[in-house]
C-alpha positions in Angstrom: 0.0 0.0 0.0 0.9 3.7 -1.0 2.4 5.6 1.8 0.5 9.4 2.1 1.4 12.2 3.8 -0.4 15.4 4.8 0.8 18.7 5.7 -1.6 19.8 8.5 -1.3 23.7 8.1 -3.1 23.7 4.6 -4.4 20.0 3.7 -2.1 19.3 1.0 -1.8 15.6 0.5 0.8 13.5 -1.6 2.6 10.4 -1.5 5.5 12.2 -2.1 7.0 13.2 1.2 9.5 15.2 -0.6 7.3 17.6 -2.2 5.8 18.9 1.7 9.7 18.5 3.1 11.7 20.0 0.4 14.4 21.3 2.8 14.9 17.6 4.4 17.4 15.5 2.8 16.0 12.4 3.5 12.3 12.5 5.2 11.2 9.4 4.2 13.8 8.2 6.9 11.7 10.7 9.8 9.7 9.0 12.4 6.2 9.9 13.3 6.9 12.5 15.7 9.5 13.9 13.7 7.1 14.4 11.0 4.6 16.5 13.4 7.0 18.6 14.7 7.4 19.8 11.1 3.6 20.1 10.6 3.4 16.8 8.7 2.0 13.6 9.1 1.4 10.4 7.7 -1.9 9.4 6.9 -4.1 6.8 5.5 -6.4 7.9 2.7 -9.9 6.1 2.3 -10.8 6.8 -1.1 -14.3 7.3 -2.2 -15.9 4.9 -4.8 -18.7 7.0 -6.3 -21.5 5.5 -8.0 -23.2 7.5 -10.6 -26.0 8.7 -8.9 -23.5 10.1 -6.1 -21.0 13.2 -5.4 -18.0 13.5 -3.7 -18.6 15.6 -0.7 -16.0 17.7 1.6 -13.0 16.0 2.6 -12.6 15.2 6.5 -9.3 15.0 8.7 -9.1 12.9 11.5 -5.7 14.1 13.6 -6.8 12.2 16.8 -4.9 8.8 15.2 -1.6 7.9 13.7 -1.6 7.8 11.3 -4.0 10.8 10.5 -6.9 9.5 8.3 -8.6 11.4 5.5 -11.6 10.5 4.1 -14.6 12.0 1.9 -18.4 12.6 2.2 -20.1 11.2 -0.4 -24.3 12.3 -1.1 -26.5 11.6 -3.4 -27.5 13.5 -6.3 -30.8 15.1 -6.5 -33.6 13.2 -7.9 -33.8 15.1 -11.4 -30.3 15.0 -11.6 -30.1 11.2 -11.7 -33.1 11.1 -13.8 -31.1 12.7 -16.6 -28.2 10.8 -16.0 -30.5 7.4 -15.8 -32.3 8.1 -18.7 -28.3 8.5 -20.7 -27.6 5.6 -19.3 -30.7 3.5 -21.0 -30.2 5.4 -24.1 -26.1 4.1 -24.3 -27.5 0.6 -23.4 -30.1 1.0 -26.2 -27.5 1.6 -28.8 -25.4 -1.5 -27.5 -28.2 -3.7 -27.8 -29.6 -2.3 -30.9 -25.7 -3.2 -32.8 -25.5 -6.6 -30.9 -26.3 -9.8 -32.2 -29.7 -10.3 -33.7 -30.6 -14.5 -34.0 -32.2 -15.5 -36.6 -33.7 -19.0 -37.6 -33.1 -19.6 -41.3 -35.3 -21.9 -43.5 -32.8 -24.3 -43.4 -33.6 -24.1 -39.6 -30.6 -23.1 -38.6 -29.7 -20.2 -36.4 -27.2 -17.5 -37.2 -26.6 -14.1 -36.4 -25.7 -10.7 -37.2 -24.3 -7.6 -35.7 -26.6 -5.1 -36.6 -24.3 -2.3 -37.3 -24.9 0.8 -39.6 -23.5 -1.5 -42.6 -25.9 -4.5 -42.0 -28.7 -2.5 -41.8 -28.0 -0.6 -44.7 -27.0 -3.9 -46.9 -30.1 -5.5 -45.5 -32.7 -2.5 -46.7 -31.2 -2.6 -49.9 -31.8 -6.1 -49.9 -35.5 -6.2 -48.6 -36.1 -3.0 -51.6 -34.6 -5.5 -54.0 -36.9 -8.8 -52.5 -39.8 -6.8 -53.0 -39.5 -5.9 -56.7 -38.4 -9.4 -57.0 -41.4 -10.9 -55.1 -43.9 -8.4 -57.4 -42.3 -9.7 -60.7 -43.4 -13.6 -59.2 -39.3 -14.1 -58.4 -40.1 -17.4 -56.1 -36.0 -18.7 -56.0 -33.6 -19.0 -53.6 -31.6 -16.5 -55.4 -30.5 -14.0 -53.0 -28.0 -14.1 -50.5 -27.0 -13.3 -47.3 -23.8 -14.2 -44.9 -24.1 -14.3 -41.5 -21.5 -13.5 -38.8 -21.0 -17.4 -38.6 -19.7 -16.7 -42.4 -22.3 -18.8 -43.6 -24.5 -17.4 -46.8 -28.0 -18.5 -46.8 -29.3 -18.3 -50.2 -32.5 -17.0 -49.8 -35.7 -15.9 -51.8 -37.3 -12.6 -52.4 -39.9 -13.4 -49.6 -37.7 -15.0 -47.2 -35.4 -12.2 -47.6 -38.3 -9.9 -47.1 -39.1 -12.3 -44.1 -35.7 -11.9 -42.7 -36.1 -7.8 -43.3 -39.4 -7.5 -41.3 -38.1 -9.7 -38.5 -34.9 -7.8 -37.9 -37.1 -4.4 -38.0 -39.3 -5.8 -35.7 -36.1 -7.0 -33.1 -34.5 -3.6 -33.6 -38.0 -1.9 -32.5 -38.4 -3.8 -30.0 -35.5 -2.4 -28.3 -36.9 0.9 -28.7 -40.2 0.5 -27.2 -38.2 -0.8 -24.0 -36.3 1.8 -23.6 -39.1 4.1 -24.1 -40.8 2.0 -20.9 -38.6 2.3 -19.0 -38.0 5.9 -19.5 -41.6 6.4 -18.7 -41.0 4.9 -15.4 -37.9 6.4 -14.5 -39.9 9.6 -15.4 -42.9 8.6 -13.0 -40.2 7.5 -10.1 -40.4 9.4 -6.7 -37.0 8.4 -4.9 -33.4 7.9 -6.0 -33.9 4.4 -5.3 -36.5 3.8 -7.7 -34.7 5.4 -10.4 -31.1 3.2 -9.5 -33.0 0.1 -10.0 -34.7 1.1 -13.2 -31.5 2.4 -15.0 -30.3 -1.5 -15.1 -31.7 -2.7 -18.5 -33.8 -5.6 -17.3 -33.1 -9.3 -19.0 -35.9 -10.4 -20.9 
């Protein structure tokens, strides 16, 4: 563990004993009482996870021990406050989830996947726009294709691939409309507790 020191007169804490003792050749080699009688001692510094809905209050100094400990207040953030910040948080989740993995059971019953990123979705609305002028000319063959993240290509026809379309809009929407819940009820939430709880993304 990291020794600290503290220089009582002003606060100023560093693990560099040297930067409070600049005159002193060696401090590090100064005993406890030493140390005080130059205004300094050592001290043991409880540092202060915050979670996000929480601030880092004033810092107290306890001189009754040795060595001296330091340690800070921590609160709560006001309820609005960690609304907005909960509500972020859903939103960054959203984005994860809606660029993850989408499964998908091919007709060959098989189940692959893709990461819906901004490329997949564009190559798979091209796709569907081709599928349906396919599927209105009475194009009925397994003629289209489409590789998974499993680098597998599923040749598929103009309705399947319309199919596959409607189902990864649906999965993508989906996600949405959850978000959109539970932003609804972090909105309707009366205590910080409330809102904590609802800024994890539940597991379906």
């Amino acid at each position: 563990m990291m020794d600290w020191y503290i220089r009582l007169a002003d606060g100023e804490l560093t693990p560099r004993l040297k930067v409070l003792l600049p005159h002193v050749s060696s401090p590090e080699h100064l005993d406890d009482a030493a140390l005080a009688g130059m205004g300094v001692a050592r001290c043991v510094v409880h540092d202060a996870p915050l979670q996000w809905w929480q601030l880092l209050g004033a810092r107290t100094v306890d001189t009754t021990t040795i060595p001296v400990t330091v340690r800070w207040a921590v609160f709560e953030r006001p309820l609005d406050e960690v609304k907005v910040l909960a509500w972020a948080r859903v939103k960054d989740e959203r984005a994860r989830r809606q660029q993850a993995a989408m499964p998908y059971a091919y007709p060959d019953g098989s189940i692959h996947h893709n990461v819906m990123s901004d490329r997949t979705v564009r190559d798979l609305s091209a796709s569907t726009t081709v599928a349906l002028a396919l599927a209105a000319a009475g194009v009925s063959d397994p003629l289209m294709p489409w590789t998974v993240d499993e680098n597998v290509t599923h040749m598929l026809t103009p309705q399947q691939m319309i199919s596959f379309g409607v189902a990864a809009t649906q999965w993508y929407s989906s996600i949405h409309l959850q978000s959109q819940t539970i932003r609804e009820q972090i909105e309707a939430a009366g205590t910080v507790d409330e809102v904590i709880s609802l800024a994890a993304w539940p597991e379906s």
